[in-house]
C-alpha positions as CSV (number, residue, x, y, z in Angstrom):
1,X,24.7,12.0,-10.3
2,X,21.5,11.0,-9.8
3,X,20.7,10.9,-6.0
4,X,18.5,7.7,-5.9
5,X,15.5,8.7,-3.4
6,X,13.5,5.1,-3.7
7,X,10.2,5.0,-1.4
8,X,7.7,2.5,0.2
9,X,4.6,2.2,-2.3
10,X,1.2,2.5,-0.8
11,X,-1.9,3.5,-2.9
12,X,-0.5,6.4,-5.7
13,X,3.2,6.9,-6.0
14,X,5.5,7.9,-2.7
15,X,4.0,7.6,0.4
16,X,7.3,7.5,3.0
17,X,11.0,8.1,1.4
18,X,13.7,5.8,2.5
19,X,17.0,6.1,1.2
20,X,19.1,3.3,-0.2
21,X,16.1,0.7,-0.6
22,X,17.0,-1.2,-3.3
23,X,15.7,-0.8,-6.7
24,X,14.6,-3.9,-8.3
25,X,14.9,-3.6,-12.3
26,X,13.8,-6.5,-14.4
27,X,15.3,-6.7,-17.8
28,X,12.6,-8.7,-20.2
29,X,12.7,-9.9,-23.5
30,X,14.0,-12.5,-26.0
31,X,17.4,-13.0,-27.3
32,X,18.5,-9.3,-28.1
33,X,18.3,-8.9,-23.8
34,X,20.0,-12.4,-23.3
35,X,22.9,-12.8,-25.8
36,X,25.0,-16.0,-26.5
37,X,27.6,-17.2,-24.0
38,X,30.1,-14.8,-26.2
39,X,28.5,-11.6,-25.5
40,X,27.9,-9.5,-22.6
41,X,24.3,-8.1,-23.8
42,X,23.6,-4.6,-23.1
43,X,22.6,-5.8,-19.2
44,X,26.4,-5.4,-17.9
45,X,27.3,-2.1,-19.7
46,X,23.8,-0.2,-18.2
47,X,25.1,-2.4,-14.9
48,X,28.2,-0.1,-15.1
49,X,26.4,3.0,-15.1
50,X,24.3,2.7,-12.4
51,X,27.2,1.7,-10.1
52,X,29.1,4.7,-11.5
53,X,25.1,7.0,-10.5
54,X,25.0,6.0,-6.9
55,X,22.1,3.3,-7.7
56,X,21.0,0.5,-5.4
57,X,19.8,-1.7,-7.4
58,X,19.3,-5.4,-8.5
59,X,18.8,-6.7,-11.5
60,X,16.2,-9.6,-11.2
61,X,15.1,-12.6,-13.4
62,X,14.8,-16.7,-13.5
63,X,17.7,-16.4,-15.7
64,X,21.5,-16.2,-15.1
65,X,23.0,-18.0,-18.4
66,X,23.3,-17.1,-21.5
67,X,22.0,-19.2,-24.7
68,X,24.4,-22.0,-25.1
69,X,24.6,-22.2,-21.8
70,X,27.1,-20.3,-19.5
71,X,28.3,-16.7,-20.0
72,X,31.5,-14.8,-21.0
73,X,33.7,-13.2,-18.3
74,X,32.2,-10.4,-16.8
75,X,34.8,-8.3,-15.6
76,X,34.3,-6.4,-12.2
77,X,34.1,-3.3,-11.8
78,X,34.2,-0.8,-9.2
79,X,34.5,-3.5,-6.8
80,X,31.6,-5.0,-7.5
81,X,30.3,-8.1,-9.1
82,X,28.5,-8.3,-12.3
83,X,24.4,-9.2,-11.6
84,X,23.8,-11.8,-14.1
85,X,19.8,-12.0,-13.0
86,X,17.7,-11.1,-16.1
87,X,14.3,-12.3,-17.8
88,X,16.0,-12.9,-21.6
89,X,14.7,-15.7,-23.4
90,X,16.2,-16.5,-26.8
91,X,13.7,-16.9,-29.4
92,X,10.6,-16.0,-27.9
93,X,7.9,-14.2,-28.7
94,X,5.5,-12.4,-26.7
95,X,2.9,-14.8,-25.9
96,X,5.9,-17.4,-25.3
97,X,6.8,-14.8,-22.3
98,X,3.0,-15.3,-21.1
99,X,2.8,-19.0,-21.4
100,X,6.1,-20.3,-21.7
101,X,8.4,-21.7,-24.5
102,X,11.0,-23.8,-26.2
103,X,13.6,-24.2,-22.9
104,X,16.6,-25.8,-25.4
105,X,20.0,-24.0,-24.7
106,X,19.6,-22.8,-21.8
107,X,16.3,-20.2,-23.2
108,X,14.8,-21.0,-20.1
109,X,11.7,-22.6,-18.8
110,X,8.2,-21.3,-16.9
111,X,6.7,-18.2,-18.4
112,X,6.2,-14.4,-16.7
113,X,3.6,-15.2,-13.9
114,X,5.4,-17.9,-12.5
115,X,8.7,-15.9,-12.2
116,X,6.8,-13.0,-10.8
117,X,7.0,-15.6,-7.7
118,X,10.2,-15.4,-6.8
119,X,10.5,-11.4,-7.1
120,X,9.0,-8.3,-7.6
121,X,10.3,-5.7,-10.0
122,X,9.6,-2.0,-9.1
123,X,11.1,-1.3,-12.8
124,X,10.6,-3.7,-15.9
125,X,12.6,-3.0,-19.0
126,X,10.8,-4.4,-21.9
127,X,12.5,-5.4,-25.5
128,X,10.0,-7.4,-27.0
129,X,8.2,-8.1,-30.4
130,X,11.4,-9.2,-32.7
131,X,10.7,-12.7,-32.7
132,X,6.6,-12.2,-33.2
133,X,7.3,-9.7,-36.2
134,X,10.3,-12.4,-37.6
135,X,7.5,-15.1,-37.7
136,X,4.7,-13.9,-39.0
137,X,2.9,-12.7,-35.6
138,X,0.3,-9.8,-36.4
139,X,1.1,-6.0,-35.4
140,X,-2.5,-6.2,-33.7
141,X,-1.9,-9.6,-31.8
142,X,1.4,-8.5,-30.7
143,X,0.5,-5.0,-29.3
144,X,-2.3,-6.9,-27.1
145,X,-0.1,-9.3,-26.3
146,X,2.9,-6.9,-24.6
147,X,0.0,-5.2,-23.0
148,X,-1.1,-8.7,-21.8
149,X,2.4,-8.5,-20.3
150,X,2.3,-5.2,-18.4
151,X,-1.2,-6.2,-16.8
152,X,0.7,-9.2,-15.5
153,X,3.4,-6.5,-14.4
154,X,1.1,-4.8,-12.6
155,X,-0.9,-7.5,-11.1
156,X,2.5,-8.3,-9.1
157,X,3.0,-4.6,-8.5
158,X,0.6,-2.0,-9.2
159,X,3.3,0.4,-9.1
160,X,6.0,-0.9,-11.7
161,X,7.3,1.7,-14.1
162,X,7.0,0.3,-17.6
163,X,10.2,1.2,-19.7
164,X,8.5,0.1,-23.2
165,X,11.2,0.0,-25.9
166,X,11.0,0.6,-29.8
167,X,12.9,-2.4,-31.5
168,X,16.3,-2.2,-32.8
169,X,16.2,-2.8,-36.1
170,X,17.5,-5.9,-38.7
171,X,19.5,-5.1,-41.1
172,X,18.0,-4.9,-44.2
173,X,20.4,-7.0,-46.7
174,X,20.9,-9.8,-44.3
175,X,17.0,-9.4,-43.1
176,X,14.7,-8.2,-45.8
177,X,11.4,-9.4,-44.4
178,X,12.9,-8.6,-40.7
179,X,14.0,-5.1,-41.3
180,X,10.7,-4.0,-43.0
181,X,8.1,-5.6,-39.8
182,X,9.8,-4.5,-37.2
183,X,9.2,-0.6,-37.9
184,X,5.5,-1.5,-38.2
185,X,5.5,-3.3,-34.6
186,X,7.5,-0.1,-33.4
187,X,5.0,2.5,-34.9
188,X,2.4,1.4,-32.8
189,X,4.0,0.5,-29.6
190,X,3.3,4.4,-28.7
191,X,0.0,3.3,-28.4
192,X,0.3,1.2,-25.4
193,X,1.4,3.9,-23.2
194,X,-1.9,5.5,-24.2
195,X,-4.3,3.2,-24.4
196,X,-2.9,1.9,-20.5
197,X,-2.1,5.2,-18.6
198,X,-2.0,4.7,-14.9
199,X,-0.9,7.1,-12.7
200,X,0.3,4.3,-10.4
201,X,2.1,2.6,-13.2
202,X,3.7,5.0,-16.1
203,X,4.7,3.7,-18.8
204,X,8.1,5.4,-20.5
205,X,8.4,4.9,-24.4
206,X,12.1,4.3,-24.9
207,X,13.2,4.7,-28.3
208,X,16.4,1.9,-29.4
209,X,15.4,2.1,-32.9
210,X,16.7,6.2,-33.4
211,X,20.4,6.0,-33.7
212,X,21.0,1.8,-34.2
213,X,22.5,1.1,-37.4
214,X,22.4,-3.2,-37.3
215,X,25.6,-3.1,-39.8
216,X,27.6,-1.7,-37.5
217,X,26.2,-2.2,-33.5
218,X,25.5,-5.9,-34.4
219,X,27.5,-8.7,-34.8
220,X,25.0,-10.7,-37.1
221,X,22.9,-8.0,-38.3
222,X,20.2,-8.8,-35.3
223,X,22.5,-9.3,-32.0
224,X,24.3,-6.1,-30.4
225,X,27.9,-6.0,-30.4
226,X,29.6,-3.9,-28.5
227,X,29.0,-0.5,-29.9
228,X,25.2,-2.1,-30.0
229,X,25.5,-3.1,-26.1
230,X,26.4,0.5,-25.5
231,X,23.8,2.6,-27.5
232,X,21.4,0.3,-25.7
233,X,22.2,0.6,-22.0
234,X,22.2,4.1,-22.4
235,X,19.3,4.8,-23.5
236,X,17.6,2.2,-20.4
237,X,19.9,4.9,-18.5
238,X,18.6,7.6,-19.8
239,X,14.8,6.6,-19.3
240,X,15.7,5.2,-15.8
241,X,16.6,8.2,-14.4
242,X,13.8,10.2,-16.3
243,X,11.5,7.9,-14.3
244,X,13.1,7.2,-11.0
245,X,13.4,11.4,-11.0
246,X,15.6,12.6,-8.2
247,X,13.0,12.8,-5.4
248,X,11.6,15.7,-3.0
249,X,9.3,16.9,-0.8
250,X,6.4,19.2,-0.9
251,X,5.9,21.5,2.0
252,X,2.7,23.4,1.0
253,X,-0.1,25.0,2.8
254,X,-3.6,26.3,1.8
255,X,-6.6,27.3,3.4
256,X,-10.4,26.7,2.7
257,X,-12.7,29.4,2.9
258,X,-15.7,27.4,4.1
259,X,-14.4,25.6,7.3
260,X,-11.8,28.4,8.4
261,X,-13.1,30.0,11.6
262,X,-11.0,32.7,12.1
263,X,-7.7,31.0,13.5
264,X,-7.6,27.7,11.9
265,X,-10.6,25.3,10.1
266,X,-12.7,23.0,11.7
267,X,-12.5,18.9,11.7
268,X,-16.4,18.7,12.3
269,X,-16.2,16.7,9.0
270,X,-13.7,13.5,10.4
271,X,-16.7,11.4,11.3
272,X,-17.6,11.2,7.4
273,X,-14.3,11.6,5.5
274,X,-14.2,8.6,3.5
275,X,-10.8,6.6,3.6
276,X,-10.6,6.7,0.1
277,X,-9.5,9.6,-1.7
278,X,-12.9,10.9,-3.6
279,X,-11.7,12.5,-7.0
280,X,-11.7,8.9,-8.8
281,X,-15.2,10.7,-10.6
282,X,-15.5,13.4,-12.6
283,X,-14.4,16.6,-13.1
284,X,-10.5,15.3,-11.7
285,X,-10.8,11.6,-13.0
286,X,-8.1,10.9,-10.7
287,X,-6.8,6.8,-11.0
288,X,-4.6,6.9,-7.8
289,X,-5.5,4.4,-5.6
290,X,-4.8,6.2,-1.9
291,X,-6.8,4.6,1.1
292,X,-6.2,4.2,4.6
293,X,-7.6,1.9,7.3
294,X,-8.7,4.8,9.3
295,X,-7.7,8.1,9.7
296,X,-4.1,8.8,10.9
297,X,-5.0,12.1,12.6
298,X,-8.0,14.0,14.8
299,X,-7.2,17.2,13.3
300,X,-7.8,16.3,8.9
301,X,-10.0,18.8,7.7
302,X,-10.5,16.9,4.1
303,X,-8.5,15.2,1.3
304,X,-7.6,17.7,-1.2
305,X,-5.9,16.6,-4.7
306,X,-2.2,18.3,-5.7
307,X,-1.2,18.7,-8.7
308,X,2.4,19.5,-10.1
309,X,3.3,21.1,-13.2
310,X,6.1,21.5,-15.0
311,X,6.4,25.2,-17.0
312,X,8.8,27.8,-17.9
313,X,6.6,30.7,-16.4
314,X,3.0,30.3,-14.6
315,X,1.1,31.5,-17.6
316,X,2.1,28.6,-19.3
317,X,1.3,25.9,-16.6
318,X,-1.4,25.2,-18.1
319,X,-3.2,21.4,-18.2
320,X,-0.7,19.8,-21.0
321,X,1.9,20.9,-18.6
322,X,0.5,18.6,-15.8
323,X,3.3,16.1,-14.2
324,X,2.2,14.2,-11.5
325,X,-1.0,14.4,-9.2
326,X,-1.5,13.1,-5.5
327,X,-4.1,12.5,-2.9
328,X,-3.5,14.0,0.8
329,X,-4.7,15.2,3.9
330,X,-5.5,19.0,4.5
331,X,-5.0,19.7,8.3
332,X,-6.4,22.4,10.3
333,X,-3.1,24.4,10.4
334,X,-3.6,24.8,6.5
335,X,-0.5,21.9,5.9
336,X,-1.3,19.2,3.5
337,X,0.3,15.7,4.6
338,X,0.5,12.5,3.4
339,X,-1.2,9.2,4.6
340,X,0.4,8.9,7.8
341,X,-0.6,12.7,8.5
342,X,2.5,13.5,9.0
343,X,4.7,13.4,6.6
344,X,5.4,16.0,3.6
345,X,4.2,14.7,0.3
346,X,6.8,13.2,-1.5
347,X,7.1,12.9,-5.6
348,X,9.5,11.0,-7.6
349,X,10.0,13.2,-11.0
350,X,12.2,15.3,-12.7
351,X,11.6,19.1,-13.3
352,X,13.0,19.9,-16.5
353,X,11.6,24.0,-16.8
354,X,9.7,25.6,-12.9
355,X,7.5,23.6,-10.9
356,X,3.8,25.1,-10.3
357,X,1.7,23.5,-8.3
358,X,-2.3,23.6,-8.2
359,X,-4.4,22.2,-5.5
360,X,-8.0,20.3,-5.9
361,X,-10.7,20.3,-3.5
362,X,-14.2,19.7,-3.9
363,X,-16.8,22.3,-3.7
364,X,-13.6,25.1,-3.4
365,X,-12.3,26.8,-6.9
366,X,-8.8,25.5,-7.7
367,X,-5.8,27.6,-7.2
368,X,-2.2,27.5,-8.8
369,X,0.7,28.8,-7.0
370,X,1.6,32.2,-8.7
371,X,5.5,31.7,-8.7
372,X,7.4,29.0,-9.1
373,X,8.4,26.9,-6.1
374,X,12.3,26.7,-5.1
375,X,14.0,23.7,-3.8
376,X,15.4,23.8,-0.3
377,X,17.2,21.0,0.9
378,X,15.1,18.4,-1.3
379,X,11.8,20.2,-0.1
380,X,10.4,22.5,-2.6
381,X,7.7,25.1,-0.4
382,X,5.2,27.4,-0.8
383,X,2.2,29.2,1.9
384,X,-0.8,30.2,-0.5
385,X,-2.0,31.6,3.0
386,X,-0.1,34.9,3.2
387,X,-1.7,37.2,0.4
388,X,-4.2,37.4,-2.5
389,X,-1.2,37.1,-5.6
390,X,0.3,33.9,-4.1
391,X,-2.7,32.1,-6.2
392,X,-2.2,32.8,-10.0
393,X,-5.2,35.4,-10.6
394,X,-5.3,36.4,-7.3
395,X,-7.9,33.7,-7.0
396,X,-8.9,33.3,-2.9
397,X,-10.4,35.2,-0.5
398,X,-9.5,37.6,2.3
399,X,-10.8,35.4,5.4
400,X,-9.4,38.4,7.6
401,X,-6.5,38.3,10.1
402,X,-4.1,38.7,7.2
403,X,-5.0,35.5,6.2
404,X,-6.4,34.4,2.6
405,X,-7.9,31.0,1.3
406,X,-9.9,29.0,-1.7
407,X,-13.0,30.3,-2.8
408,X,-15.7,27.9,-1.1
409,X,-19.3,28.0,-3.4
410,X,-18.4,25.4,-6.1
411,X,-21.3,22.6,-5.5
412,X,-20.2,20.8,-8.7
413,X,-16.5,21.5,-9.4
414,X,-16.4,22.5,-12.6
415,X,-14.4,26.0,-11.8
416,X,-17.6,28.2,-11.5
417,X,-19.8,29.3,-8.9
418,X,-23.4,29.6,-10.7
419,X,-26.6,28.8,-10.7
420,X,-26.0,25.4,-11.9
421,X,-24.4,24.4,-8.3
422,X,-27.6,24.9,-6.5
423,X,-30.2,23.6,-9.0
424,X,-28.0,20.6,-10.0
425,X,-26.5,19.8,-6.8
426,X,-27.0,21.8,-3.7
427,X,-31.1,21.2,-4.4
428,X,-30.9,17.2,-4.4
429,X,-28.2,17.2,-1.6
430,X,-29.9,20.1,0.9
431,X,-30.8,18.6,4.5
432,X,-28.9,15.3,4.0
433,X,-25.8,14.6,6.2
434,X,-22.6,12.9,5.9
435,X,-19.9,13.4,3.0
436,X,-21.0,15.4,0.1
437,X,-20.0,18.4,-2.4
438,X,-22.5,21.0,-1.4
439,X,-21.3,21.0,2.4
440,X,-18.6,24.0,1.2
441,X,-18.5,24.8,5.6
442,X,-17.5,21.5,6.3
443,X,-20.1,20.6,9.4
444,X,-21.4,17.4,7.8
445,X,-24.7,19.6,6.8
446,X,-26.1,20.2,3.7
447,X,-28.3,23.7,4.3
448,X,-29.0,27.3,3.8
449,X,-25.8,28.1,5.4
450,X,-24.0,26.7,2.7
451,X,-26.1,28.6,0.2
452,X,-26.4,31.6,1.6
453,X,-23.5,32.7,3.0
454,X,-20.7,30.9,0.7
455,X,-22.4,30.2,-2.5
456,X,-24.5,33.4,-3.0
457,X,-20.9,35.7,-1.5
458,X,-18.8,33.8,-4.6
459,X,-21.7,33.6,-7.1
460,X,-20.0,34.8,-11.0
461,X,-16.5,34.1,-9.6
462,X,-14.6,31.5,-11.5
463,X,-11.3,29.5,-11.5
464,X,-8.0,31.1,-13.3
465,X,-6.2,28.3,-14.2
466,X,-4.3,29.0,-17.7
């Protein structure tokens, strides 16, 4: 079953968990997603299985008939009633969805920013493209027009997963021209998901052209039937719960070597954190969007960046394995919290292999967990703190007391200490104060101390990440 963890959305991802909030999933698209007033569309079959996972959710939508007006008898089930709420508009293409269309038959009236008034989908599920290929529509135009539609998406909610589907197809001896334009729409959908990557707002390719054969899961060589209805909600299934994940918390704790002072580090830097996390530049190119009003804690030593992987043994957690990455707080205790400085950090994935996870600061080399994390009551955990080989490579320092932490020295982050960090950065930044990378101590002072006793200690080391 999957254990539906929905959260509160505030700048990247999961800030708080709360059980049993409702998930809000918006089926869009044309006449494939709405069906005549004889067929049940693949809505109320995918319905049935997320009552039968545990889901709370609601389907949303300006529409509730079907074209021709009204809708067949939707049996209950499980003691529930079918949720008719959907966004399918017979016969319309993409830019129709943007700026509205023919309303006849109950198609339905207004277009997508309109109905973004009257709800806010935290999931959209997007079949789109038919009608543009049917009529003549350029591959180009209608690529830029479905991504016209997710910007709209994420206007309303910067956080809406994108569940982008490949068409079904036509048949071919009903639907010559159909059959043959559809698989060049679907060839380049892929590129949406690349061309927008946000780490706010993923977008999940989902495949319902593999596996459809029109001349037997259609009733009219276009329009599902039932075997159609069913190869289609499970696949939205499928790439639901690949994206919803199963939700947990990270319990993790790391020291750095520049501001620890022997028991704990130092918060000398609060008065200049900013309340924006600062890896949005180069090397991390980080797109989350995490911010606060001010800073929920007196005792944040920094924002550091986590990272999780997803790898059947560490030496293969390498970059291409990379999962998810988050913003936090590193307090003086060596925990990383969330934005409330509080809470655990929470992520919303699935790990299909071992999770690794590698932590980001910046003037401190990087360090990956050296053995994969286990889950304890939905909170995977892991204390780099206790010895050298908890970081892959043995990559910290021994800051005495039995305690070990991140190497401090790297100016400019790009995983070695040289001479590159003092005559590219450390030189332009020495005497000023307030918030920058060559502070490695953490005082809010860029100076010799910096230099001399952290950068020229380090100098040759470099990071191990595979």
């Amino acid at each position: 079953m999957l254990k539906f963890l929905f959260v509160l959305l505030l700048g990247n991802f999961i800030v708080t968990p709360v059980k049993s909030q409702t998930l809000k999933i918006l089926p869009i698209g044309n006449s494939i997603t709405q069906l005549d007033n004889q067929h049940y569309s693949y809505r109320y079959k995918l319905w049935k299985k997320l009552i039968d996972d545990g889901v709370d959710f609601d389907f949303v939508g300006s529409m509730t008939d079907h074209y021709n007006c009204g809708t067949p008898t939707f049996p209950d089930y499980n003691g529930h009633t079918f949720d008719t709420d959907h966004e399918g508009h017979w016969g319309w293409r993409c830019d129709e969805v943007i700026n509205g269309g023919n309303s006849s038959n109950c198609k339905g009236t207004g277009h997508l920013s309109t109905w973004l008034g009257s709800y806010t989908p935290d999931i959209a599920l997007i079949h789109l493209g038919t009608n543009d290929m049917v009529q003549g529509q350029s591959v180009t135009g209608t690529i830029n027009e479905l991504k016209d539609i997710i910007n709209i998406l994420r206007a309303d909610n910067p956080n809406v997963i994108i569940l982008l589907a490949k068409l079904i197809p036509a048949n071919e001896s009903l639907y010559p021209t159909w059959a043959s334009r559809i698989p060049l729409l679907n060839a380049e959908i892929p590129s949406i998901a690349t061309d927008m990557q946000d780490e706010n707002s993923p977008i999940v390719i989902v495949d319902q052209f593999s596996g459809f054969d029109p001349t037997t899961d259609t009733f009219d060589g276009v329009h599902t039937n039932s075997l159609g209805e069913e190869k289609m909600a499970q696949k939205w299934f499928d790439a639901i719960q690949t994206a919803v994940g199963s939700g947990f918390g990270l319990n993790i704790k790391t020291y750095l070597e520049g501001p620890y002072n022997g028991s704990q580090m130092n918060t000398t830097l609060m008065a200049n954190i900013p309340l924006q996390q600062p890896f949005n530049v180069g090397p991390w190119n980080y797109t989350g969007t995490e911010s606060v009003e001010a800073l929920p804690t007196a005792n944040i030593v920094d924002w550091v960046l986590v990272e999780l992987r997803d790898a059947p043994d560490v030496a293969s957690a390498n970059e291409s394995t990379q999962l998810i990455r988050k913003a936090g707080f590193l307090l003086s205790n060596g925990f990383i919290v969330d934005l409330d400085g509080i809470s655990e950090l929470s992520f919303n994935t699935n790990i299909l292999n071992q999770l690794f996870v590698v932590i980001y600061h910046q003037n401190h080399l990087p360090i990956l967990t050296e053995n994969a994390l286990t889950e304890s009551n939905g909170t995977y955990s892991y204390d780099f703190s206790t010895a050298l080989s908890q970081a892959y490579g043995d990559s910290q320092n021994d800051l005495g007391n039995s305690v070990f932490g991140m190497i401090a020295g790297d100016f400019n982050a790009d995983g070695v200490i040289d001479p590159d960090d003092i005559s590219v950065d450390w030189s332009l930044q020495t005497g000023l104060k307030g918030y920058y990378q060559s502070d490695v101590n953490l005082n809010s002072n860029v100076d010799n101390s910096d230099k001399n006793i952290f950068w020229y200690k380090n100098k040759g080391l470099s990071s191990n990440l595979p």
